[in-house]
C-alpha positions in Angstrom: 96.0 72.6 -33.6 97.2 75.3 -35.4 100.9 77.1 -34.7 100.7 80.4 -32.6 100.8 83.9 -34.9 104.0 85.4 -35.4 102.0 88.3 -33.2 101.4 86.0 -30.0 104.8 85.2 -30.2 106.1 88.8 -30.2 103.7 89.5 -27.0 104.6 85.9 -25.1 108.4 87.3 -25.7 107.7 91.3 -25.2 106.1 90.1 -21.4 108.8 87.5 -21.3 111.1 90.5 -20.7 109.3 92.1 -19.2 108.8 90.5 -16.2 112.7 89.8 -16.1 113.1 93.8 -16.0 110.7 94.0 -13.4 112.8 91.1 -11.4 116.2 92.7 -12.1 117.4 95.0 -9.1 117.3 98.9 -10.4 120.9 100.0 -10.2 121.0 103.4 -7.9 121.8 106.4 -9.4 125.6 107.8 -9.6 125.5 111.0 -7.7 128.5 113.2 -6.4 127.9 114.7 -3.1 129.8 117.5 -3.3 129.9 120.2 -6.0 131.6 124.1 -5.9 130.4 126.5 -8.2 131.5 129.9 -8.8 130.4 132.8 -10.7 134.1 134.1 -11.2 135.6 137.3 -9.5 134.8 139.4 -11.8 130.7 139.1 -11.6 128.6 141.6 -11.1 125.0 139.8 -11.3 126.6 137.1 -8.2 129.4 139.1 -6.8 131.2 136.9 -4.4 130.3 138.2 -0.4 132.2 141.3 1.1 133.8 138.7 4.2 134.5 136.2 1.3 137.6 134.1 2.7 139.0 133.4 -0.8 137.5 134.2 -4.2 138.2 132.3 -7.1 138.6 133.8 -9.8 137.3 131.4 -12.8 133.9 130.6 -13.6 132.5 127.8 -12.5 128.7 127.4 -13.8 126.3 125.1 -13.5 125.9 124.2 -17.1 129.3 123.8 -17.6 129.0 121.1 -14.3 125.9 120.0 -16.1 128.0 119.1 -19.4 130.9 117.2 -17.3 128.1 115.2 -15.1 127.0 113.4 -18.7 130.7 113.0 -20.0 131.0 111.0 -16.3 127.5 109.5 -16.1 126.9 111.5 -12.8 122.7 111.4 -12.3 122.4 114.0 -9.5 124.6 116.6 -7.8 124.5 118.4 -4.3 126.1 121.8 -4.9 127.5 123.2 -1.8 127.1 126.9 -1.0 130.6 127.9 -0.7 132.1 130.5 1.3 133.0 133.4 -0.6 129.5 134.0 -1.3 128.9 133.6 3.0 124.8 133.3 3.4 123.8 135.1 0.6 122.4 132.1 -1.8 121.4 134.1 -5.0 123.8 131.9 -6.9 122.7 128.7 -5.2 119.3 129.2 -5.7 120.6 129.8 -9.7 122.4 126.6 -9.5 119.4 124.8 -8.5 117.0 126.1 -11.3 119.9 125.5 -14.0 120.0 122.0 -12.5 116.2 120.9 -12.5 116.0 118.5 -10.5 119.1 117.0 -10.9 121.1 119.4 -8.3 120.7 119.7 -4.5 121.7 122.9 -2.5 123.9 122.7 0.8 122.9 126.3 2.8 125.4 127.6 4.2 124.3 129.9 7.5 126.1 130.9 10.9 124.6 131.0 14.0 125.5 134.1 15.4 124.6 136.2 12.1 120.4 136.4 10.8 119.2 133.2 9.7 116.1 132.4 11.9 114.0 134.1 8.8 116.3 133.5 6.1 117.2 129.5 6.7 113.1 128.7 6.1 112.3 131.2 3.3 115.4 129.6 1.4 114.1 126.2 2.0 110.7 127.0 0.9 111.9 129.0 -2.1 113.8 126.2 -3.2 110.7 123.3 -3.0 112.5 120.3 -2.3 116.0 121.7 -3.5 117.8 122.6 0.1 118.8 119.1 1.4 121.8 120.1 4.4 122.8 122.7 6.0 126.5 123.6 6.8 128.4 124.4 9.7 132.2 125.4 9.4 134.2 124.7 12.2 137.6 124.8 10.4 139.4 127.9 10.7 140.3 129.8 14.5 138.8 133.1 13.0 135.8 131.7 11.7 134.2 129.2 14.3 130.8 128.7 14.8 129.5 129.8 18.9 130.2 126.6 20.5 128.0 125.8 23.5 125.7 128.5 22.3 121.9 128.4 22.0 122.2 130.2 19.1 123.9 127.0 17.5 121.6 124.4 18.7 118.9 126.4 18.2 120.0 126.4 14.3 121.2 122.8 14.8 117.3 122.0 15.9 115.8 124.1 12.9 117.4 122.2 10.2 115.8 118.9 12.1 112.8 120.3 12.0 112.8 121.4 8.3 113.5 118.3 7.5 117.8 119.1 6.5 121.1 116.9 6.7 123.6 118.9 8.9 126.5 118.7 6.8 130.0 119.1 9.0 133.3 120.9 7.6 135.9 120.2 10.6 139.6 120.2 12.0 139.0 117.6 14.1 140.9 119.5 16.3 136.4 120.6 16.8 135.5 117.7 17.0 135.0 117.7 20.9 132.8 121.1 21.0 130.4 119.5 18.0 129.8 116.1 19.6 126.9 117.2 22.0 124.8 118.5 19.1 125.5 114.9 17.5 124.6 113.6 20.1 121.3 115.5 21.2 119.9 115.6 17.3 119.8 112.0 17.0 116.8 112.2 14.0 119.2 114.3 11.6 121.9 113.0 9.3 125.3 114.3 9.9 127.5 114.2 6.8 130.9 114.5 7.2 133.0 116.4 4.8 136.1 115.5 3.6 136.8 112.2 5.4 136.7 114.8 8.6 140.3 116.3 7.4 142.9 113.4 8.8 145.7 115.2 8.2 144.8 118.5 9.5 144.9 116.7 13.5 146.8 114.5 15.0 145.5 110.6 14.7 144.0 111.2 18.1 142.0 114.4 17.4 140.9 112.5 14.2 140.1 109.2 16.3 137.5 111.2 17.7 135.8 112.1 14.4 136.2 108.5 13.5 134.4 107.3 16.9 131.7 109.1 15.7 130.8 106.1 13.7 129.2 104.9 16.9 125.9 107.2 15.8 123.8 105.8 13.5 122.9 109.0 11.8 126.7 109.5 10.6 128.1 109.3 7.7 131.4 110.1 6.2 132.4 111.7 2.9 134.8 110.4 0.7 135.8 113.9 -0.7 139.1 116.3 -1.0 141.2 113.3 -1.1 144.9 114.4 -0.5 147.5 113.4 -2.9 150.4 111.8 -1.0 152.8 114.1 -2.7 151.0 117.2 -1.3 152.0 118.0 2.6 152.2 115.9 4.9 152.6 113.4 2.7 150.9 110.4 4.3 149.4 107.8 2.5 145.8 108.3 3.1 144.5 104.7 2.4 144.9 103.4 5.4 142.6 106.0 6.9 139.5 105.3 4.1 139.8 101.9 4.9 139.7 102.7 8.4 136.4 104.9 7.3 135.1 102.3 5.2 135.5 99.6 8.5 134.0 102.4 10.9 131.3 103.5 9.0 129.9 100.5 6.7 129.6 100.6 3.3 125.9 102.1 3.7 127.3 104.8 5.3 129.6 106.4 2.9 128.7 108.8 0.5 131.2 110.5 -2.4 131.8 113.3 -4.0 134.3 116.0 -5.6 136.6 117.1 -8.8 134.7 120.1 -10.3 135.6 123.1 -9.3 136.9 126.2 -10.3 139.9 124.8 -11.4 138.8 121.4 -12.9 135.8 121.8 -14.8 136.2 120.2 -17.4 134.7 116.6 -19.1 137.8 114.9 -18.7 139.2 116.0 -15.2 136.2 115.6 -14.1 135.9 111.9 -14.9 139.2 111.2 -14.4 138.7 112.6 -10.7 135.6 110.3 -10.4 137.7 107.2 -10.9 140.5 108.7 -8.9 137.7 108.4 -6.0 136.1 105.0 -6.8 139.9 103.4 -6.7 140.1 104.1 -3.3 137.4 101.7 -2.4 138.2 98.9 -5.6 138.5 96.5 -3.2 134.7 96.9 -1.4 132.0 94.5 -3.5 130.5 96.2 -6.6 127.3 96.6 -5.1 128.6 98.0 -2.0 130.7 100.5 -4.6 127.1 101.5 -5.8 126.1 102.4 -2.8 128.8 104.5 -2.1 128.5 106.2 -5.3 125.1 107.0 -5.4 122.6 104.2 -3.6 123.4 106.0 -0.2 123.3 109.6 -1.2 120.1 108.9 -3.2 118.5 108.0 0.3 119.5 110.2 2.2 118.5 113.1 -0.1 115.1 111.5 -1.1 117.0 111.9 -4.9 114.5 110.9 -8.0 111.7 110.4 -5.5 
């Protein structure tokens, strides 16, 4: 019998490896959950909202968030709307086409200004790009109605066009946003900023933290505060604390570009900051904090 070409032995070992990369598991994608951009003060194609809160006054674009996602391997990004530009999403929807794909929106609306026309023309202008909705409760002069219909009737509108509701708190609000969690139990609720421990008293942040009991929670590990920054608590007691509430399936990530930190190296170094908060969680679990969970949620690469 004659030996086997050198060409069968090329195919026997090209479908040898083959079929081990079709065995291996296919590592998630890395994606950071939340994302500012600005368009800088001084703008006049996306000037910043005349009820702004704060306006930044760097630039912030999405190409230069583009450049520092590939200097950190970042695959995807959600950018959320942020205030100063209130609900007009001109520079969202600007975000989103620089991005291609690989950027998500977060809407920002308020229930007791227009949306009911807005919310689904923005969602449909966008084809898949809208992926949450979010509702501020964080300041005393800029609440959302509590108790209102207007609010659950927004709350119900994002269900049904098929949005996360994405949740910036004191927890101080925790109380008066608990009925809609309850009541919407078919939409995600994503929880910014580890729900802002340090801005409440451990027991009006206990109740942000029993909200773990609903499945369709999850927490953000985002906006991190430095223990030399006021009030100066160490804040890993209180992601661990997450991390055991939640599950490692319920934890997304995100942060470190913004109008102050946009650059390549920041921007990785504020990635790594993030990820050694949670060293001690199994790599795979790591994963899906980083990405695997975030990637589900928001139907990414689908």
């Amino acid at each position: 019998m004659g030996h086997p070409s050198r060409r069968l032995l090329l195919q026997a070992a090209s479908l040898a490896a083959a079929g081990r990369a079709a065995a291996a598991p296919k590592k998630p994608p890395v994606v950071d959950c939340h994302i500012h951009c600005f368009d800088g003060k001084d703008s006049t194609r996306f000037p910043y909202h005349a009820r702004a809160p704060y306006r930044p006054p760097e630039r912030a674009s999405p190409e230069d968030l583009l450049t520092c996602m590939d200097a950190a391997v970042v695959d995807f990004g959600v950018v959320v709307h942020p205030e100063p530009y209130q609900d007009d999403h001109r520079y969202l929807e600007h975000c989103l086409a620089v991005g291609k794909g690989r950027l998500k929106g977060t809407c920002l609306f308020f229930a007791d200004r227009a949306w009911k026309q807005e919310l689904p023309a923005l969602v449909k202008r966008a084809g898949g790009g809208i992926v949450a909705l979010r509702v501020h409760a964080y300041a005393p002069d800029r609440l959302p109605p509590f108790g209102s219909p207007e609010l659950r009737a927004m709350w119900k509108a994002a269900m049904d066009l098929g949005l996360a509701i994405q949740v910036h708190l004191e927890p101080r609000y925790a109380p008066a946003l608990e009925p809609f969690i309850k009541e919407f139990t078919a939409t995600p609720v994503i929880i910014d900023h580890l729900g802002r421990p340090f801005q409440g008293t451990p027991d009006e942040h206990a109740v942000v933290v029993r909200w773990s009991r609903f499945p369709h929670t999850i927490m953000k590990l985002s906006a991190v505060p430095p223990q030399e920054q006021y009030p100066h608590r160490d804040v890993r007691p209180i992601i661990a604390s997450l991390v055991s509430a939640f599950g490692p399936t319920r934890l997304i990530s995100g942060g470190g570009f913004s109008n102050a930190e946009s650059k390549p190296e920041t921007y990785r170094k504020s990635q790594e900051k993030l990820r050694s908060f949670v060293a001690h969680v199994p790599a795979a679990q790591q994963q899906a904090i980083f990405g695997g969970n975030a990637a589900r949620i928001f139907r990414l690469g689908a």
